[in-house]
N, C-alpha and C positions, 0 to 999 in steps of 0.2 A: 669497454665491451665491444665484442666484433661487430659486425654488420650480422652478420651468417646467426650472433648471439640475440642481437636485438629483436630480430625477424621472426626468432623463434617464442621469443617472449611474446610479442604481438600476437603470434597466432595462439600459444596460451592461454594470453588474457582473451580473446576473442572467443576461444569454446568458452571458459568460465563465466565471460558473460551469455553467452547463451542458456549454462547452463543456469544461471540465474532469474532469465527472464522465464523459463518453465518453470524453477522454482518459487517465482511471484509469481506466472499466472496463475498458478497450482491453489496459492495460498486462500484462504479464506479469512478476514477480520470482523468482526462485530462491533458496529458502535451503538453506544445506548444514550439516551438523555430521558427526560422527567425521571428519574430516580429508578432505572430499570425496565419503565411501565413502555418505552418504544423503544425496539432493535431492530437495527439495518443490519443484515449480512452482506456484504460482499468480497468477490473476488481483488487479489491483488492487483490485476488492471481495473479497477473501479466500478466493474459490473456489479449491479444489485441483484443478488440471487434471493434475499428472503426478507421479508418484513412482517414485524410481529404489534401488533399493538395491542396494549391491556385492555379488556373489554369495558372496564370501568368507565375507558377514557370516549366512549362511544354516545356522546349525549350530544344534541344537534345545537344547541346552547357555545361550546367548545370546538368548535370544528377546526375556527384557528390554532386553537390552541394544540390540536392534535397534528395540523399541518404543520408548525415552529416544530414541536418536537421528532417529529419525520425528518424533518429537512435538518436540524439538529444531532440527530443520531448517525444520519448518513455522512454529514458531515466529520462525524467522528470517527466514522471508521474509514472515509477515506484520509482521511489523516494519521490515522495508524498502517493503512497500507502505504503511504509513503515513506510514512519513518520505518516499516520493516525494511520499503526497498531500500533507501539512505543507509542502515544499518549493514545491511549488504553487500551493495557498494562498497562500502567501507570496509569491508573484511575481505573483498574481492581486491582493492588497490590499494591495499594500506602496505603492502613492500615494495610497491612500484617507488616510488617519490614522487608520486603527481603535485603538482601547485597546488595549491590551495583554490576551492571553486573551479577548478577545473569538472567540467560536467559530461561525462562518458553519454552515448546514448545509449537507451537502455529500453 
């Protein structure tokens, strides 16, 4: 491939990822733990827009137990907004031939 070819892929890939990372901030994930009873909402860069907890779980007895599952659920959904971005990523440089572990920023 030319120079003049390669330059133009670069810039390419460059919108695409741009347009990715509006497509993750855009995104919203939910993660859940104790069986439903707490959800974290957040944003694909990891901001926490919304949290819900079951009222049941409101006894002053349990307080930990409601903090684990808080810290639990969020942790779950930022874990899913990783894996959407990963997923991404991957549909964004999967005809490049990147290495393997090669990590774009994003």
């Amino acid at each position: 491939m030319d120079l003049m070819g390669m330059m133009g892929k670069a810039k390419e890939l460059q919108q695409r990822m741009q347009q990715v990372q509006e497509e993750v901030a855009a995104m919203e994930v939910e993660g859940v733990s104790g069986g439903g009873m707490v959800r974290v909402v957040m944003d694909g860069k990891g901001m926490t827009k919304n949290v819900v907890i079951d009222p049941s779980l409101m006894v002053p007895d349990e307080v930990g137990v409601v903090e684990d599952l808080v810290l639990a659920a969020a942790n779950d959904a930022r874990s899913k907004a990783e894996a959407a971005l990963q997923e991404r990523m991957r549909e964004l440089t999967g005809g490049l031939g990147l290495p393997p572990g090669l990590n774009l920023p994003i």
